[in-house]
TIPASE-152812 format. One line per 3 residues: number of its first residue (from 1); for each residue x, z, y of N, C-alpha, C. Coordinates in steps of 0.1 Angstrom, whole numbers, plus 5000, padded with zeros to 4 digits. Example, Ala and Ser with C-alpha at 12.3 -4.5 7.8 and 13.67 -1.06 7.14 Angstrom:
2
1) 5132/5078/4943/5123/5078/4955/5132/5078/4967; 5128/5071/4978/5137/5071/4989/5129/5079/5000 .
//
This chain:
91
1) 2768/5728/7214/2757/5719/7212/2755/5711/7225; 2756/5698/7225/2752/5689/7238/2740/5688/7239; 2736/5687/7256/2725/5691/7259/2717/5673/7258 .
4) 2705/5671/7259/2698/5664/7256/2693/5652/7271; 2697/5641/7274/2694/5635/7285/2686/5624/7279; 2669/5619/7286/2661/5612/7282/2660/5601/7295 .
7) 2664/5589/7289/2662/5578/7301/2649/5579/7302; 2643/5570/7316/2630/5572/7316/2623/5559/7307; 2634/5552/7300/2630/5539/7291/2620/5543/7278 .
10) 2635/5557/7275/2635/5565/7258/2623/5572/7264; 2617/5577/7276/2609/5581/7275/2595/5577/7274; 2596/5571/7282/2581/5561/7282/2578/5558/7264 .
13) 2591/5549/7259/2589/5545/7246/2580/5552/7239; 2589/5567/7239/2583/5578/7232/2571/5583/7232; 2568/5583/7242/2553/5584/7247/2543/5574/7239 .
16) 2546/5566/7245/2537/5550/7234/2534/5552/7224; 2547/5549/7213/2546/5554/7199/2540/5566/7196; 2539/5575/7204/2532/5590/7200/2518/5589/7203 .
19) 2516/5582/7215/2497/5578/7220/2494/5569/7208; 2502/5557/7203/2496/5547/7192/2494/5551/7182; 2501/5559/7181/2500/5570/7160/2489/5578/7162 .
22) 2487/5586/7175/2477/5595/7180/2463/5589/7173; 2463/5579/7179/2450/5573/7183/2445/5568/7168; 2452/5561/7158/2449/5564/7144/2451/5577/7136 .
25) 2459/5582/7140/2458/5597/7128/2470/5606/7140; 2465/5618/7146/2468/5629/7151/2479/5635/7144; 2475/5635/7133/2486/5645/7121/2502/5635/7121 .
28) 2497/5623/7122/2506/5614/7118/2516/5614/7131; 2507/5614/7144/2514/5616/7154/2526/5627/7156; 2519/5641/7152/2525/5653/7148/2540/5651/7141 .
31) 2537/5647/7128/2551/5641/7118/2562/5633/7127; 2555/5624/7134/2566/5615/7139/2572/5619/7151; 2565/5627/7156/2572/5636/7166/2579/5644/7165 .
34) 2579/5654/7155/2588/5664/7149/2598/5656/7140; 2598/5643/7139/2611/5635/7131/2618/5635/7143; 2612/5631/7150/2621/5623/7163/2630/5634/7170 .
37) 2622/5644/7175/2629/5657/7181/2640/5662/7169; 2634/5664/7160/2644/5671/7147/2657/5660/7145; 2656/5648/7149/2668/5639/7145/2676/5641/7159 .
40) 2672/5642/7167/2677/5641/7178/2689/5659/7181; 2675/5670/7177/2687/5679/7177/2698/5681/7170; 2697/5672/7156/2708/5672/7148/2717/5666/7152 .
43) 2719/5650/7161/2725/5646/7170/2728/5653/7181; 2725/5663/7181/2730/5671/7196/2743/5681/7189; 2743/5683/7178/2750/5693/7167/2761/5683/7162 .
46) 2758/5670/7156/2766/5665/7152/2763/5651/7157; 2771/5648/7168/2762/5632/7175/2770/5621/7171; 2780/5622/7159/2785/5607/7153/2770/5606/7143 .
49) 2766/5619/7136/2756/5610/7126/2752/5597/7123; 2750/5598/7136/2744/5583/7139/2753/5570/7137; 2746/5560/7135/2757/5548/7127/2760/5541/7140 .
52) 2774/5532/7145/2775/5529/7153/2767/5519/7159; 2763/5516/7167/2753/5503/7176/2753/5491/7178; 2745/5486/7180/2746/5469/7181/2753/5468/7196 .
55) 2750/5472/7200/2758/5474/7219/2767/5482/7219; 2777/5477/7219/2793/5486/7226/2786/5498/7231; 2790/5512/7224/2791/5527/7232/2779/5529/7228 .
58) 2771/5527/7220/2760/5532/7215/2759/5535/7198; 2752/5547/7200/2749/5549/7181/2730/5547/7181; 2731/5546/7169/2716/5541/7164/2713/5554/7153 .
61) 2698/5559/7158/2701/5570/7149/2687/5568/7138; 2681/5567/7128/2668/5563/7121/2664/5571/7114; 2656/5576/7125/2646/5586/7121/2632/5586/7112 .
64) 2632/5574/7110/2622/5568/7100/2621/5557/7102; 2618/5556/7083/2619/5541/7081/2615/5524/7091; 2604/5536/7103/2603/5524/7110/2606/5527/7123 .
67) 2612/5536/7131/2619/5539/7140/2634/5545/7144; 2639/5540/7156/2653/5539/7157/2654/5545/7169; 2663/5556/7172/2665/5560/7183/2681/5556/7188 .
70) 2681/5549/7197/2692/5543/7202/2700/5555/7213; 2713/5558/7209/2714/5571/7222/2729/5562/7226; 2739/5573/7236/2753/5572/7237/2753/5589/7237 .
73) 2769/5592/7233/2776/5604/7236/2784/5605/7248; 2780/5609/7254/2787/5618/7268/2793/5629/7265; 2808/5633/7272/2816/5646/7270/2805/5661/7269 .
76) 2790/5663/7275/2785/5670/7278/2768/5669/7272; 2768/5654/7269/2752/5654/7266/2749/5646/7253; 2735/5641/7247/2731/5626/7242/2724/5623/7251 .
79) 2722/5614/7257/2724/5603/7261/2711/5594/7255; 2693/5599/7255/2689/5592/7245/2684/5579/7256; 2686/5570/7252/2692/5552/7258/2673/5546/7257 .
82) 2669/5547/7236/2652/5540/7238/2650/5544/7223; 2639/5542/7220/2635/5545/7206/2627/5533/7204; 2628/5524/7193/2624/5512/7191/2615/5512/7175 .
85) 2609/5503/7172/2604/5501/7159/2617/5495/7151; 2616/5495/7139/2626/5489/7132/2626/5473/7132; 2611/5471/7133/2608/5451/7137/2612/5448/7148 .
88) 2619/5457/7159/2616/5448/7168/2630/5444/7170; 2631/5433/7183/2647/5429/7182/2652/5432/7187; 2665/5439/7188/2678/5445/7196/2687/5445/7194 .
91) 2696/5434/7198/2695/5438/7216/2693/5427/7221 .
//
């Protein structure tokens, strides 16, 4: 299993999205947090899952219908890169 590396981009992002869902429904924050983490460790188990990327060396992984976790695979890690809305534009 590769181990898990969080830019400080993917991080912040993650954060955001989890305070903005917070702040209307707690529960909902909960769900989207446990998609996020749960998609990501399946990416740590099996890291092609993910469909290849709009940017050379990256996979795009969609964790729900309106979020996208953008990572790379390293010989040792993922690599998570940003986690985006599905509206927004990338790259």
């Amino acid at each position: 299993m590769l181990k898990l590396i969080w830019k400080a981009e993917a991080e912040h992002q993650f954060n955001d999205i989890v305070g903005y869902i917070e702040a209307l429904s707690p529960d909902g924050a909960k769900r989207i947090t446990r998609l996020i983490l749960d998609g990501l460790n399946r990416a740590r188990n099996f890291p092609h899952i993910g469909r290849p990327g709009r940017v050379a060396g990256t996979r795009e992984l969609i964790v729900h219908p309106n979020y996208i976790v953008i990572y790379r695979i390293t010989p040792d890690a993922i690599d998570v890169l940003r986690i985006l809305h599905a509206r927004q534009l990338y790259p």
